[in-house]
Structures are given as C-alpha cells and as structure tokens.
N, C-alpha and C positions, 0 to 999 in steps of 0.2 A: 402385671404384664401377662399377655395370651402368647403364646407360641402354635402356630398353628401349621403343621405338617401336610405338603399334598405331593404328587406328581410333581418335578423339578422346581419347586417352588416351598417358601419360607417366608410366612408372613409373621411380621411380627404386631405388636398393638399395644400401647402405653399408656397411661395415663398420664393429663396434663401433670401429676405430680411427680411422676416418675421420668417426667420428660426433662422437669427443672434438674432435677438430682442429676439428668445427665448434662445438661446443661452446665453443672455447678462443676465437670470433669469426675464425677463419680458414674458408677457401673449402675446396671442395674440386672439382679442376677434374679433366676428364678430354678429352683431346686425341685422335683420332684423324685421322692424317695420310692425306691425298686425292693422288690425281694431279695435277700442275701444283704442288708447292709448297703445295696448300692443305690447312687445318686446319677441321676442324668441332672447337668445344668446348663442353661441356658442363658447367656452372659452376652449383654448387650454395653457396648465401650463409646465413649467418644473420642475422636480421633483427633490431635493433634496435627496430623501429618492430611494433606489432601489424598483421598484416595480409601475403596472401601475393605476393609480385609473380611474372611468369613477361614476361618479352619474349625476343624472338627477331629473326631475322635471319638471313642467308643461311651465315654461317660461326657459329654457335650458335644457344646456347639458355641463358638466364639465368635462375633460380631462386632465388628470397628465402624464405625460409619463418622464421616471427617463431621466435628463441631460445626464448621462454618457451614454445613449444609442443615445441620438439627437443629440450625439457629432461625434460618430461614424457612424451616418447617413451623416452625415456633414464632414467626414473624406475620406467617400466613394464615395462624387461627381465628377463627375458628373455619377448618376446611375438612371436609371427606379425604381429598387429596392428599398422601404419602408420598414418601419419596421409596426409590428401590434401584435397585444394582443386578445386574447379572454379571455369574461367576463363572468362568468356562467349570466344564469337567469332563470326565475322559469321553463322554456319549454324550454332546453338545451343552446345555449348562443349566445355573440352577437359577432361579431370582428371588432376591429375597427384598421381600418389603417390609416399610417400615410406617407405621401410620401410629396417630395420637385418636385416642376415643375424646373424639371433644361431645361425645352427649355422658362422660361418665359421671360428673359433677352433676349435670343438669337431672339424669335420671336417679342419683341417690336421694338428690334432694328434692324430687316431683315423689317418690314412692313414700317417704317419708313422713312427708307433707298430707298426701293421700291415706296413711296411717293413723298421722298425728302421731308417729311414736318414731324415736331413733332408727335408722337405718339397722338390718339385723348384721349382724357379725358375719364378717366374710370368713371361709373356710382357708385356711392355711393353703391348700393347692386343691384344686378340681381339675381332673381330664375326665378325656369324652371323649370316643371315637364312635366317629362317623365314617360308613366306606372306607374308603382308605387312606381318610387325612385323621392325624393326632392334634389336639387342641389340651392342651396345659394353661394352667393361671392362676397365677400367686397377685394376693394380696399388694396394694401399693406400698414402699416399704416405709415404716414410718421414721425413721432416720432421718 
C-alpha cells in the first residue's frame, strides 16, 4: 500500500492483492517506524455499514470505506479510476482517495521478464518526500 500526503488531500493506492484481503473483510495496515520507538500506521478497513469513516490521531490515520463500493471498484478493473470521499474539517475539508495499481502485476512481471531473473525483493517500507507531500509504501502483505 502507498499512502500519499498533500494539501487537504489523502490518496491512498493498493494493490490488486491487497484490494482482495480487503475484500475478504480484513485491514490492510501499513506501519512506518519513527525515531524514539514510535510507529505512524496507516490502516485501511472495509466497511460493513454504508458510509466512509476517516479518524486520526497523533500515531495514524484510520480509514473505513463501505465493502459495497470496494467491490464495485473491483468489478470495474482494470481502470485508472478510484473512488474518494471528502470529509468536512474545521477549515473546509479533506479528500481521500482510494485507487487499485492495476499496472502493479503487469509491471513485476514485464521487469522480470526483461531480466529474466525474479523480481528483486521489495523493501519493508520506503518514503519519499517531495514538496510538501509525504509518500509511504509497504510491501503487499503476504497473509
């Protein structure tokens, strides 16, 4: 999963494998570890109930988005097209989107192929800051 930080906005980006596990009513969490011991996580839920939730707090960020629409994302692949919600907040609101990497399969397995060797081992978490958006991304979880 990427989590990517900007100006009133939260994108988020999945992979088709990470998209099933939510699909299957499991989370999909992504940890990056801080100095002092501490962990920012990134927790992405499917929702039971229609309707998107988003709360937060000082070590995350929680994310609900209803099944019946992540299904419908998942009904509509392979597409660019996400789905996203905006949340009020006290200085007008924030939007968070939610998109599937549908070239993430295709590109492991073109680079690969282009090798002729195994795909190399993804890093447990990589961020990147750019300007002033934050970009995180953990591995698909193999669970």
């Amino acid at each position: 999963m990427k989590i990517r930080f900007a100006d009133r906005a939260v994108r988020c980006r999945v992979s088709r494998e990470e998209l099933d596990r939510l699909l299957s009513g499991r989370a999909v969490i992504l940890e990056v570890p801080l100095p002092r011991n501490h962990v920012f996580r990134g927790n992405i839920w499917p929702g039971a109930m229609a309707g998107w939730q988003l709360e937060s707090d000082p070590t995350g960020i929680w994310i609900t988005i209803p099944k019946t629409e992540l299904q419908q994302l998942a009904d509509s692949l392979p597409s660019r097209e996400g789905i996203e919600h905006a949340f009020d907040v006290e200085e007008g609101s924030v939007t968070v989107s939610f998109e599937v990497d549908v070239r993430d399969r295709a590109a492991k397995k073109n680079a690969a192929e282009a090798t002729d060797q195994a795909p190399a081992p993804e890093n447990d978490i990589v961020t990147n800051v750019e300007n002033t958006d934050f970009v995180a991304e953990s591995p698909s979880d193999p669970r």
